[in-house]
C-alpha positions as CSV (number, residue, x, y, z in Angstrom):
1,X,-11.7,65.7,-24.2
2,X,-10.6,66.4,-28.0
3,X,-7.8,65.8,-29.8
4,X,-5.7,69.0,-29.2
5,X,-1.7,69.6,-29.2
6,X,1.0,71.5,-31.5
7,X,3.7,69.5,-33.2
8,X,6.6,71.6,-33.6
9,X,10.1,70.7,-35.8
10,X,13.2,72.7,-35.7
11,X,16.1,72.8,-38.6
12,X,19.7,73.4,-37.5
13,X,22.6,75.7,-38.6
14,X,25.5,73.3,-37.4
15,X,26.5,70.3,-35.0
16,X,25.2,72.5,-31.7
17,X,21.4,71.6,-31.1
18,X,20.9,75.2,-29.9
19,X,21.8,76.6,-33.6
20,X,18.3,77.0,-34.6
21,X,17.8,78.5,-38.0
22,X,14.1,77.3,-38.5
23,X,11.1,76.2,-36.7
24,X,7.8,75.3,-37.6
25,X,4.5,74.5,-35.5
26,X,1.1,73.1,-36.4
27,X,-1.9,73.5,-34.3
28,X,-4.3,70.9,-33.9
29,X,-7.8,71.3,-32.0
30,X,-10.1,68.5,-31.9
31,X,-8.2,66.5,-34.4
32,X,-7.6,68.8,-37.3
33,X,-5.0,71.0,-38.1
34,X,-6.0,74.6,-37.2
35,X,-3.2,77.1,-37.4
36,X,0.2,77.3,-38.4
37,X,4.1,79.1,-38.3
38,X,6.9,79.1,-39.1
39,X,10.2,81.6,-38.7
40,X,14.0,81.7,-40.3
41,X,16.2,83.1,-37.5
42,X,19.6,84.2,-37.0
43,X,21.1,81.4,-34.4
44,X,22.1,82.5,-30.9
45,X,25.0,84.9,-31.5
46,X,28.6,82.5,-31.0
47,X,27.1,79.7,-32.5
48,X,25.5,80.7,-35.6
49,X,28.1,79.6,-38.2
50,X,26.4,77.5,-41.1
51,X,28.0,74.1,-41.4
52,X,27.7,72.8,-45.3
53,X,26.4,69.1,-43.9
54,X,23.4,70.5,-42.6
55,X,22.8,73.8,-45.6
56,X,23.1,70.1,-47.4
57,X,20.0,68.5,-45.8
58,X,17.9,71.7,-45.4
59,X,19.2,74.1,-48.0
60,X,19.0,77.2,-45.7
61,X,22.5,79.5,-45.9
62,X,23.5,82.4,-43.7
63,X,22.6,84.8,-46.4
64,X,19.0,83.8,-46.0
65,X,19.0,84.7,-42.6
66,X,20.8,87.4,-42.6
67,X,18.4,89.9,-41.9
68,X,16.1,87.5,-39.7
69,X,15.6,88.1,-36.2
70,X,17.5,85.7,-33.7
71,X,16.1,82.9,-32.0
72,X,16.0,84.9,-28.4
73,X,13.8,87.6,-30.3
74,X,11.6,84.8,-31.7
75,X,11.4,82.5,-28.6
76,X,8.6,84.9,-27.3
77,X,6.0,84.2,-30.4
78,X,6.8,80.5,-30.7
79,X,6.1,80.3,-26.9
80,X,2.9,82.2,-27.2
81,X,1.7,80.1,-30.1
82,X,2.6,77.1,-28.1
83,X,1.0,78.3,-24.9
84,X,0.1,75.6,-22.4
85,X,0.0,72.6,-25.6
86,X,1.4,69.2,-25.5
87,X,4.3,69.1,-27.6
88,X,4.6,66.7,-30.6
89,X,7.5,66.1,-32.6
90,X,9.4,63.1,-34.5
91,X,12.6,62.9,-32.2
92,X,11.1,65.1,-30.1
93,X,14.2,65.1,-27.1
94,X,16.2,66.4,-30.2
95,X,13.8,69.6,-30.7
96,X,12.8,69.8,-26.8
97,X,17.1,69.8,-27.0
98,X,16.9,72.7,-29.1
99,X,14.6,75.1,-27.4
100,X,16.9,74.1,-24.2
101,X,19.9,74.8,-25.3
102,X,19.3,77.9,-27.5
103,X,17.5,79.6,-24.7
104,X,20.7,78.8,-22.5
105,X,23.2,80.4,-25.1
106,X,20.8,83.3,-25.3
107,X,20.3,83.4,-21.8
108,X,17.0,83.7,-21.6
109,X,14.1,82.0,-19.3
110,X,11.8,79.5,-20.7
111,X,8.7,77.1,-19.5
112,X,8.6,73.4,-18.9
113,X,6.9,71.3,-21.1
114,X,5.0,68.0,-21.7
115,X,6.0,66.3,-25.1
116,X,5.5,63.1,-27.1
117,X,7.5,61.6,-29.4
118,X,5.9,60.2,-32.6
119,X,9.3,58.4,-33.6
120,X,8.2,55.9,-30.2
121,X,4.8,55.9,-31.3
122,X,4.8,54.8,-34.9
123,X,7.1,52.0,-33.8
124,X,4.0,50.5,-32.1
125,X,1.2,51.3,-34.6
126,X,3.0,50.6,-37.9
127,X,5.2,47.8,-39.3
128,X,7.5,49.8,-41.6
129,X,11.6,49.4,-43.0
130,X,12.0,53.1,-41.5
131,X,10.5,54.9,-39.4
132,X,12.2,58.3,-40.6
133,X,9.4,61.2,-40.8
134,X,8.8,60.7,-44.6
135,X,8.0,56.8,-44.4
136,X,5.7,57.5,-41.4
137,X,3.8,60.2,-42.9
138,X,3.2,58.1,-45.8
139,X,1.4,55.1,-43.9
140,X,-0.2,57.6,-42.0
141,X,-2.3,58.8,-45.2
142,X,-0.1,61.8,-45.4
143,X,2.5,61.9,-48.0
144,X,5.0,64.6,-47.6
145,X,6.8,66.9,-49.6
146,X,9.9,69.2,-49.0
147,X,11.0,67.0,-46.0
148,X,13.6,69.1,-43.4
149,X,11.5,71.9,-44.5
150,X,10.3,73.0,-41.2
151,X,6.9,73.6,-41.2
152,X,6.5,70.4,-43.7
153,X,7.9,68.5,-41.4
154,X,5.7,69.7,-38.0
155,X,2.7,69.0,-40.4
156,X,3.8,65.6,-41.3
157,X,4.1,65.4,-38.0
158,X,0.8,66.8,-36.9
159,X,-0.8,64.1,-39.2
160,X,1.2,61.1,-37.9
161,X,-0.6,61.8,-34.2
162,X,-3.5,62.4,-35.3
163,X,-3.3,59.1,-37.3
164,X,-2.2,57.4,-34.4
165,X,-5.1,58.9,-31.8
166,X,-7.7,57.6,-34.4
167,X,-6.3,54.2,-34.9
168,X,-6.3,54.1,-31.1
169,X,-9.2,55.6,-30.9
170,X,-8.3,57.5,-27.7
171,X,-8.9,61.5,-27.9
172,X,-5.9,62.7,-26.2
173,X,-2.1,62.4,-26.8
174,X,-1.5,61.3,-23.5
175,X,-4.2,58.3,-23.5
176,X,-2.5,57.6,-27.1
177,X,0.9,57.1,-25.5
178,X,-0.7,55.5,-22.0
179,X,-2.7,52.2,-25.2
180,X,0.3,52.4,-26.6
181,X,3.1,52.0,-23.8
182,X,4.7,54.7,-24.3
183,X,6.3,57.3,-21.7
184,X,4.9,60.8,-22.1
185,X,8.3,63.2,-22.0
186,X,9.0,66.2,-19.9
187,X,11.0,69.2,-20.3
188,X,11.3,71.3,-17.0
189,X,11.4,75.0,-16.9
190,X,14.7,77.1,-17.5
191,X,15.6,80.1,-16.2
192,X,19.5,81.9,-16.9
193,X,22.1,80.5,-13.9
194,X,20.4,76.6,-14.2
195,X,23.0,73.8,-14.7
196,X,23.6,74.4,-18.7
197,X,22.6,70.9,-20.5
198,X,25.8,68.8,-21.5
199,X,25.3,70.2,-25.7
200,X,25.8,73.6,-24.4
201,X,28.4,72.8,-22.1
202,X,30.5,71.1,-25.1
203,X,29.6,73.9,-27.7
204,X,31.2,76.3,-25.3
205,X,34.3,73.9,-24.9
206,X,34.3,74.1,-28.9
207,X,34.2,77.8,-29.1
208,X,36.7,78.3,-26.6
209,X,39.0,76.1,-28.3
210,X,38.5,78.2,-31.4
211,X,36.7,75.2,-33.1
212,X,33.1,75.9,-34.9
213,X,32.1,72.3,-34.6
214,X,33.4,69.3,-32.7
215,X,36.7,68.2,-33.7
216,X,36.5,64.4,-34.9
217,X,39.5,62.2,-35.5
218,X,40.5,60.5,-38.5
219,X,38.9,57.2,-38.5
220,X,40.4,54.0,-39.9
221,X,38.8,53.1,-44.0
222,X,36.6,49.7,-41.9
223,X,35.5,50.9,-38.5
224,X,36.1,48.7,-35.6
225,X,33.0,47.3,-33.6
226,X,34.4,47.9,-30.0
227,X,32.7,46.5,-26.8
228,X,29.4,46.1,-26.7
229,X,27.1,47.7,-24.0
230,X,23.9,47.1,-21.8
231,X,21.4,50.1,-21.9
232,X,21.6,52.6,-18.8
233,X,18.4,51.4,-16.7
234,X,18.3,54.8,-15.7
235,X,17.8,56.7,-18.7
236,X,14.8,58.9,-20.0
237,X,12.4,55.9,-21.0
238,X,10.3,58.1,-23.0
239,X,13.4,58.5,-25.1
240,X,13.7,57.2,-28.9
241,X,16.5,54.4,-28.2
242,X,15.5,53.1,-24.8
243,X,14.8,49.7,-24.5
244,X,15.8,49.4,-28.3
245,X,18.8,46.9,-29.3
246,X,21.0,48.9,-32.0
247,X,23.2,47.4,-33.8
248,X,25.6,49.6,-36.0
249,X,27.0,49.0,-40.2
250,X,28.9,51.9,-42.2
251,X,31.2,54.8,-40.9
252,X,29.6,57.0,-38.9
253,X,31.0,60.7,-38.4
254,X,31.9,59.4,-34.8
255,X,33.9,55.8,-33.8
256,X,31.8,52.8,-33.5
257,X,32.9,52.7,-30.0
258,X,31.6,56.1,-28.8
259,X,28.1,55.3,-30.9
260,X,27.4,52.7,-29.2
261,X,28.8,54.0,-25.5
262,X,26.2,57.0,-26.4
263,X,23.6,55.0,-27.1
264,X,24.0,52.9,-24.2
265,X,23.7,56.4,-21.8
266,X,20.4,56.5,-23.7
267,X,18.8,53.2,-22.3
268,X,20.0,51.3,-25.4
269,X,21.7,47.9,-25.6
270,X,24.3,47.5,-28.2
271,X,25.2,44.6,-30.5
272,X,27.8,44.1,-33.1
273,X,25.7,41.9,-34.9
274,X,22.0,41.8,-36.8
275,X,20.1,39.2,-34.6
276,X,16.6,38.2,-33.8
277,X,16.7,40.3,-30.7
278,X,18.0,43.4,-33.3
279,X,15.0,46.1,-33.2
280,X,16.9,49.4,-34.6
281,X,19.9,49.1,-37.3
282,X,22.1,52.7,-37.8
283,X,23.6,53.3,-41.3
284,X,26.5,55.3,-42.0
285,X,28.2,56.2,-45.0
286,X,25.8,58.4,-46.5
287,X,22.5,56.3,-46.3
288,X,19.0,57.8,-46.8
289,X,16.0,56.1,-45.9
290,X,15.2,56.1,-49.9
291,X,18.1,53.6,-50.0
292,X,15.9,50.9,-49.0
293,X,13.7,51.0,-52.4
294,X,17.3,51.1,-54.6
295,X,19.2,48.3,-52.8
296,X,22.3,50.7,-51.7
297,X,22.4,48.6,-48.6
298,X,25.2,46.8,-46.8
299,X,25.5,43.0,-45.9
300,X,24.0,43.8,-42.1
301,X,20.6,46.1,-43.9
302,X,20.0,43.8,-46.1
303,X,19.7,41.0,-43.4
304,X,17.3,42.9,-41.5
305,X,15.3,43.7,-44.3
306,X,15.1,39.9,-45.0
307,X,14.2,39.6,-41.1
308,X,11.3,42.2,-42.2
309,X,10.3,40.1,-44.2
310,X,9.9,37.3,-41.8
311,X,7.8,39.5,-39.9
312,X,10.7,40.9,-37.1
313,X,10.1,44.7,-36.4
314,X,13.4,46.2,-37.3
315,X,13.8,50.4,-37.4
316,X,16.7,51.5,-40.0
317,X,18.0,54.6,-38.9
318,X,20.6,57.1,-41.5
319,X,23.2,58.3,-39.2
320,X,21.9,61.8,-39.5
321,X,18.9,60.6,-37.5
322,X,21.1,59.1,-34.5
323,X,23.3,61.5,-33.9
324,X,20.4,63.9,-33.9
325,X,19.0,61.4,-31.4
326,X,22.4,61.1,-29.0
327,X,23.2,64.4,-29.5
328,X,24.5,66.3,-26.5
329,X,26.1,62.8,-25.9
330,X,29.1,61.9,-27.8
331,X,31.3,63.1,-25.3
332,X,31.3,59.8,-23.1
């Protein structure tokens, strides 16, 4: 067998999943990197309105797009450039989410998929303060540039599995998640008239309330912890947060209560404080992963780094990166 996949990352025009606006896709055959792509589209028509938090993070603007084709009149060449492939991404439910729920809006058929999610697999082949794409890229020998540029980011990507097939030494992405423990992902077929996936379903409640994004309540200045949870035993093990123990520190752009009732849908348990059995800690109020090297940390981060230090495998997640993880879930 060789070495042979394509890593794909998609970049998002607002809070819907299936508001693509970018995607970019890295071929690998027998290890290397082989051929690449990488579109701007129009999102699906009704949902294509460009929210400023994420122009912030990826710097594309309607006007760059506006005389792009739209994700329905791309899907065909990304899906003949995929072809049969394993799919690769960091997060990958979240871009497998995408593809899903974009093709549902556009109503359009699509094939199932086998994925793998390098997010799970770096958190059993490195020992690192974040595992957010640039930190893992770096270990892997592969320091990135441009991050939430699309096709940067499915490179990076690209890198990070084959970095993790030779440290296993295992010539196929399924044998690299089989050593490593981790549960291969599958995305089924689609085809118009299927059950719509829950992030569809609520970004057609939003638009038919005349809202462009989710309407969030006005949370208190110190968020409240709320009842802790026990991870749904029936959840997608191959996702990101199953099995994980998250504790939460910061406001997030959702109540502490429904981020940890999301995450326990996920598989996750939930704690309301950093303890040995912590494994994943979620940062709000603004945090980047680059916050770690200038100390912009609060009370409960800077305890799990010093249980880093001791040697305790701890992921530090921005809150950007779980909600892209829960998403299609914040309605419990």
């Amino acid at each position: 067998m060789a070495l042979d996949f394509t890593s794909i990352d998609f970049e998002t025009a607002n809070g819907f999943r299936g508001s693509a606006c970018s995607v970019g896709l890295s071929r690998v055959r027998n290890g290397n990197i082989v051929e690449e792509a990488s579109w701007l589209m129009r999102p699906p028509e009704g949902f294509d309105h460009f929210d400023a938090r994420n122009v912030m993070i990826h710097r594309i603007t309607s006007e760059m797009v506006s005389e792009a084709p739209r994700f329905g009149e791309l899907f065909t060449p990304m899906a003949n450039f995929i072809g049969t492939d394993t799919l690769v991404a960091h997060n990958a439910a979240f871009d497998l989410g995408v593809i899903r729920s974009a093709l549902e809006v556009s109503n359009l058929a699509g094939p199932a998929y086998d994925y793998a999610c390098t997010v799970k697999m770096s958190r059993r082949t490195y020992e690192l303060s974040s595992y957010s794409l640039p930190f893992v890229a770096q270990e892997a020998g592969s320091p990135m540039e441009n991050h939430h540029d699309a096709l940067a980011d499915a490179r990076a990507c690209a890198q990070i599995m084959i970095d993790i097939a030779n440290r296993q030494q295992v010539d196929a992405v399924a044998t690299a998640a089989q050593t490593l423990k981790v549960k291969m992902g599958f995305a089924p077929a689609y085809a118009p008239g299927d059950e719509l996936s829950k992030a569809t379903r609520d970004a057609q409640g939003w638009a038919a309330s005349g809202n462009l994004v989710p309407v969030q309540p006005a949370w208190a200045a110190w968020p409240q912890e709320g009842e802790d949870r026990t991870g749904n035993p029936d959840a997608d093990p191959a996702h990101p947060l199953f099995g994980e123990t998250v504790v939460f520190t910061g406001n997030l752009r959702i109540s502490r209560q429904v981020a940890k009732d999301s995450a326990a849908v996920l598989g996750a348990n939930t704690a309301s404080r950093v303890t040995r059995a912590t494994t994943v800690l979620v940062v709000g109020d603004g945090f980047v992963p680059e916050d770690l090297a200038t100390g912009r940390l609060t009370g409960k981060a800077k305890r799990v780094l010093r249980l880093q230090e001791a040697g305790q495998r701890v992921a530090i997640l921005s809150e950007g990166e779980f909600l892209q993880m829960i998403d299609g879930f914040t309605g419990t």
